[in-house]
C-alpha positions as CSV (number, residue, x, y, z in Angstrom):
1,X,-141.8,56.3,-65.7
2,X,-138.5,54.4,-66.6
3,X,-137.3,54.8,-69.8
4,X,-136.2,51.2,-69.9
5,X,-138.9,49.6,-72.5
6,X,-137.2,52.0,-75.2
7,X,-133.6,49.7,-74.6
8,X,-132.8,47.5,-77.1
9,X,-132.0,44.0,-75.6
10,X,-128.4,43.2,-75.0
11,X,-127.3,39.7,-76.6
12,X,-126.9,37.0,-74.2
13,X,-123.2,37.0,-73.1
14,X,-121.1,34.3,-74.7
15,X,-119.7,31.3,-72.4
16,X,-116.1,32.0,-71.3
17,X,-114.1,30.1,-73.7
18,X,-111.4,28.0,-71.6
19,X,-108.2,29.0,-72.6
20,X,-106.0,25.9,-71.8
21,X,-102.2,27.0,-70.5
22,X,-99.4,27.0,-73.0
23,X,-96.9,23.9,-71.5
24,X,-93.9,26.3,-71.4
25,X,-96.1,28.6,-69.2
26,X,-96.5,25.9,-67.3
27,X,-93.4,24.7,-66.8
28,X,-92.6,28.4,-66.1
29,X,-95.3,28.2,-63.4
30,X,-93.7,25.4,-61.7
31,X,-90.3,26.5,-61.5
32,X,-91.2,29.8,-60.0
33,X,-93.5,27.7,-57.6
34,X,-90.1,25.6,-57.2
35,X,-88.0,29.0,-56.7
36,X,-90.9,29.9,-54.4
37,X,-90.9,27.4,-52.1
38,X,-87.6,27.2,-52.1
39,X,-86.6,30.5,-51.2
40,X,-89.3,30.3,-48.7
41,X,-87.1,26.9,-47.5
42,X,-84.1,28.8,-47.5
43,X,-85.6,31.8,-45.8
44,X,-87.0,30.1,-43.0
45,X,-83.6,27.7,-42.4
46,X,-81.6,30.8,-42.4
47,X,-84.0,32.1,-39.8
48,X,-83.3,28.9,-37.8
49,X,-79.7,28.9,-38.5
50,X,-79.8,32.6,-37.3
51,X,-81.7,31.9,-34.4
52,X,-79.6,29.0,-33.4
53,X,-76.9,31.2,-33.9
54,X,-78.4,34.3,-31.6
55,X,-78.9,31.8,-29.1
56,X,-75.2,30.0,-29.0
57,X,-74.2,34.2,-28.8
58,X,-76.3,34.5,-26.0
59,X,-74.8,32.1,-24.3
60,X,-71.2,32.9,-25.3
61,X,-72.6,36.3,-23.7
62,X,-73.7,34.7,-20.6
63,X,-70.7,32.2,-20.4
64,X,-68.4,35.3,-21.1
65,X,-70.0,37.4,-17.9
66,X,-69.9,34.8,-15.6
67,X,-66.3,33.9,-16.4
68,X,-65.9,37.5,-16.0
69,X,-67.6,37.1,-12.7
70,X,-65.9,34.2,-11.5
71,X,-62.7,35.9,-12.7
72,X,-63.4,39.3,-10.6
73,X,-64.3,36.9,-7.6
74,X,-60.9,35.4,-8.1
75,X,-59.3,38.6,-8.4
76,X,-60.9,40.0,-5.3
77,X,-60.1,36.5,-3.1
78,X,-56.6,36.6,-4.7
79,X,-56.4,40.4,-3.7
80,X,-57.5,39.9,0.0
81,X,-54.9,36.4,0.0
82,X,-51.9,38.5,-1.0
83,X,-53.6,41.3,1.5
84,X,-53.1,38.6,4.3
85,X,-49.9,37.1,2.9
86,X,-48.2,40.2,2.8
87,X,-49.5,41.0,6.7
88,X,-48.4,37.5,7.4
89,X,-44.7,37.9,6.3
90,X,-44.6,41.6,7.4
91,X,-45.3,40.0,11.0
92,X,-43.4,37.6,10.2
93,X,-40.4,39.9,9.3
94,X,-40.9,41.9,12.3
95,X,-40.8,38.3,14.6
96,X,-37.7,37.8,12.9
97,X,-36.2,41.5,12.9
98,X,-37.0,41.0,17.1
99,X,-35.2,37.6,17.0
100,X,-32.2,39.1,15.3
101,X,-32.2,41.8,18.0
102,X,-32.3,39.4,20.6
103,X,-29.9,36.9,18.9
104,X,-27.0,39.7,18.0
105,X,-27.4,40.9,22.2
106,X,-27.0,37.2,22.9
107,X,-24.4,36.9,20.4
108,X,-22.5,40.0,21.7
109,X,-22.8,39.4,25.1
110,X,-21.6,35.3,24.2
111,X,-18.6,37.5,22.4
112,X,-17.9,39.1,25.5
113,X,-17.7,36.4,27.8
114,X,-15.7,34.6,25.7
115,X,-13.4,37.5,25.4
116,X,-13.7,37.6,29.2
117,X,-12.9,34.0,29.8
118,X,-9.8,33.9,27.0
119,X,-8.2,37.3,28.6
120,X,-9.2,35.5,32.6
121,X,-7.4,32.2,30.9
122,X,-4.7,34.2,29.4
123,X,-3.9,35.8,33.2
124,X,-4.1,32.5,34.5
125,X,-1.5,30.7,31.9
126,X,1.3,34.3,32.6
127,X,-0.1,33.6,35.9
128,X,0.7,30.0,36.1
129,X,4.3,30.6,34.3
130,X,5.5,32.7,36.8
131,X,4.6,31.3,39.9
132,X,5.6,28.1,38.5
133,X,8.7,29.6,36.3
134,X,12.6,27.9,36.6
135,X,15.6,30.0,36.8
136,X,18.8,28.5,36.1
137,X,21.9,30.1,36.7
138,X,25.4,28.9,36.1
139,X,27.8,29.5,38.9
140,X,30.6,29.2,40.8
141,X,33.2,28.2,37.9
142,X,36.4,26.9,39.9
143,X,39.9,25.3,39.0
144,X,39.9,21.4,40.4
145,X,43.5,20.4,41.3
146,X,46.2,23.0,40.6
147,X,47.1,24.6,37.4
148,X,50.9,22.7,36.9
149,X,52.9,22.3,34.1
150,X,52.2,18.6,32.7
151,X,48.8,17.7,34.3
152,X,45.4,17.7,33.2
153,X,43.0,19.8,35.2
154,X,39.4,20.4,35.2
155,X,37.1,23.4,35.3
156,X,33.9,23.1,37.2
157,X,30.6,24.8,37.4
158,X,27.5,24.3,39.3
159,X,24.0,24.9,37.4
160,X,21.0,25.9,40.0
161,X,17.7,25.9,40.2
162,X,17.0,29.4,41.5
163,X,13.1,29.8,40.5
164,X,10.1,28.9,41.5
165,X,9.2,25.7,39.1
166,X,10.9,23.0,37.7
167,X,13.4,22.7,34.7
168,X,12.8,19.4,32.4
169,X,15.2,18.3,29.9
170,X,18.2,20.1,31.3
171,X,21.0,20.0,28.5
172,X,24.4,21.8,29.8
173,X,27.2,22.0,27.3
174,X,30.4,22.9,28.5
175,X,34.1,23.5,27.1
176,X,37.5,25.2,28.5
177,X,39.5,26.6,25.7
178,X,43.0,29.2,26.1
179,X,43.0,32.1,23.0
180,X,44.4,36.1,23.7
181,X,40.8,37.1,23.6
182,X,37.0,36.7,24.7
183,X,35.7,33.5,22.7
184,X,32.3,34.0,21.7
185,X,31.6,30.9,19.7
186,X,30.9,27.5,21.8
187,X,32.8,24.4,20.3
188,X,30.7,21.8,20.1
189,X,30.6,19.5,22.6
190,X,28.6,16.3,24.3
191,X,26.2,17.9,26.9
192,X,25.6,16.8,30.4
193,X,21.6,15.7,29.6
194,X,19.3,15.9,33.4
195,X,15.5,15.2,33.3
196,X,14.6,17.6,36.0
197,X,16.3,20.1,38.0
198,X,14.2,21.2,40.7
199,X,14.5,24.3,43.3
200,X,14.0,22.4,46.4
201,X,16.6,22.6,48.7
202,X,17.8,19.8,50.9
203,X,19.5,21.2,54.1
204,X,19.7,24.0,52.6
205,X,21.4,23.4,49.9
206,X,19.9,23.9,46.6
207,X,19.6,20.4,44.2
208,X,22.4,21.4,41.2
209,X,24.1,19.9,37.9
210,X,27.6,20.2,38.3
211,X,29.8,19.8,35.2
212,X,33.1,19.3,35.2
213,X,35.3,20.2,31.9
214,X,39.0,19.1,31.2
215,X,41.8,21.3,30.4
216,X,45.4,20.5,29.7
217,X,48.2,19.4,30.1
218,X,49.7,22.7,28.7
219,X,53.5,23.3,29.0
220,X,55.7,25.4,31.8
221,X,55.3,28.2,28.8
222,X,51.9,28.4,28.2
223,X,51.1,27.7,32.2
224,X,53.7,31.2,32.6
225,X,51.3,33.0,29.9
226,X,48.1,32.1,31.9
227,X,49.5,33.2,35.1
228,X,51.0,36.6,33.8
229,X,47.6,37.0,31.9
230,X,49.2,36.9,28.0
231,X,46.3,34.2,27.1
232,X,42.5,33.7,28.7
233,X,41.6,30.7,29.9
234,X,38.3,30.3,29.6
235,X,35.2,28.1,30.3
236,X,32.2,28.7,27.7
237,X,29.1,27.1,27.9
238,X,25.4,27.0,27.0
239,X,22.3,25.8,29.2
240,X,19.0,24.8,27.6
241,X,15.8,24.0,29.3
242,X,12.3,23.7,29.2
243,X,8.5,25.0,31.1
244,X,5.9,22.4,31.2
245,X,2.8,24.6,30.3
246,X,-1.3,24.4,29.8
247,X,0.6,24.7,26.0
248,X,3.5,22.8,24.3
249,X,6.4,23.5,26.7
250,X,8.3,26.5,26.4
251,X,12.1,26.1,25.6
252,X,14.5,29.1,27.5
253,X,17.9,29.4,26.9
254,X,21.0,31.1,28.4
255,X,25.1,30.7,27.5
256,X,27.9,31.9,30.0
257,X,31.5,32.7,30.3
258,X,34.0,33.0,33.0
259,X,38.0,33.7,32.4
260,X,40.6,32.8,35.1
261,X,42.1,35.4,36.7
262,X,45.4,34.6,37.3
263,X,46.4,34.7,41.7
264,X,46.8,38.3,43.2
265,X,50.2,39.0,44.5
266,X,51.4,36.4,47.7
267,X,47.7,35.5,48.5
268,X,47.5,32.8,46.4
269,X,43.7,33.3,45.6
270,X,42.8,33.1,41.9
271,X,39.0,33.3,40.7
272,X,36.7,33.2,37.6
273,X,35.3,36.2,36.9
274,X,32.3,37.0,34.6
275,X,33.1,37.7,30.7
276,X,31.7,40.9,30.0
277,X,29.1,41.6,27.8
278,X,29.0,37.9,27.8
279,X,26.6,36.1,30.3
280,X,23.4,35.7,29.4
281,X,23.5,36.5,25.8
């Protein structure tokens, strides 16, 4: 049997009694509400902000790796366009190390045809200057007239053609002068000027300059001296002409000398004769 009739009643229990908020506590309450909110504000724009930013790194991620790609294909087409460049000139090079081959043989052998045809011109100019090469020779110095006390005489010589070609501009200077000795020097004198002296013969006889040079009058004395051989008289001259060639024309020159020898015994004959070590000089 319960015991519960021996309890002694309980009072009723008392209404709550309201308690009404103090203000400050409730300005308190709404500033921490304020702070609340606010930090749940803050809190969830930072996680926007951080998303936002996760996402602008993602794609600075993906925009990185496919620059990186499109960088390693450029690499790798840039690799295989130097790969082909580089085979390109290397043909290339060989092409032109072939052409150089060939153009240094073409060169040389141009070099030695032209060194052919200079040396086969070369033997055809010596060839051409002696087949077609003059040869004068001054000769036959005699006395015109007699050698006499009181008279002018006159020594002539006869300049010939004896080569093979003509002789243009034919200059022949000429003087007779009486010393003890061999003159070497040539006074000067007016030449005897021909255009041409050519080696044809007519009738035999050869075409010739003759030149004919004064001497005298010289005294009974000095005639005496020539004949007993005491002085020399003497004609001296120089001849000057000229080869037409392929070239400018080439200029030849020769001098000469012949002394009178005086007559031999009854005979009468007197001659020139050739000053020696003289002619030709």
């Amino acid at each position: 049997m319960s015991d519960d009739r021996y309890l002694l009643p309980q009072p009723p229990p008392k209404p709550p009694v309201e308690e009404k908020p103090h203000p400050i506590r409730i300005r308190l309450d709404v500033l921490a509400l304020i702070v609340a909110v606010s930090s749940v504000s803050f809190s969830g724009m930072q996680w926007w902000v951080g998303r936002i930013q996760a996402e602008a790194a993602q794609e600075q991620v993906r925009l990185a790796e496919r620059a990186a790609n499109e960088q390693r294909e450029d690499a790798i087409q840039s690799r295989a366009a130097a790969h082909e460049s580089a085979a390109a000139a290397k043909k290339l090079a060989d092409v032109a190390s072939q052409s150089l081959i060939i153009t240094g043989r073409s060169a040389r052998a141009a070099e030695l045809s032209a060194a052919a045809g200079r040396e086969a011109l070369e033997v055809s100019k010596q060839t051409l200057l002696v087949s077609d090469r003059p040869l004068l020779e001054t000769l036959n110095a005699r006395i015109i007239g007699k050698l006499d006390p009181g008279t002018v005489g006159a020594v002539n010589t006869e300049t010939i053609n004896m080569g093979k070609g003509a002789a243009h501009d034919v200059y022949v200077m000429q003087v007779v002068v009486v010393s003890r000795t061999i003159q070497r020097g040539l006074p000067i004198t007016k030449p005897t000027r021909s255009d041409v002296l050519s080696p044809a013969t007519v009738g035999g006889i050869r075409s010739r300059i003759e030149v004919a040079s004064q001497f005298g009058p010289y005294t009974e004395s000095q005639i005496k001296q020539i004949r007993d051989g005491d002085v020399i008289l003497q004609v001296l001259g120089n001849v000057q002409y000229s080869q037409k060639t392929m070239d400018s024309p080439l200029v030849r020159n020769y001098r000469y000398c012949y002394y009178y020898v005086p007559e031999i015994g009854d005979t009468g004959v007197s001659r020139f004769s050739t000053c020696p070590e003289y002619s030709g000089k």
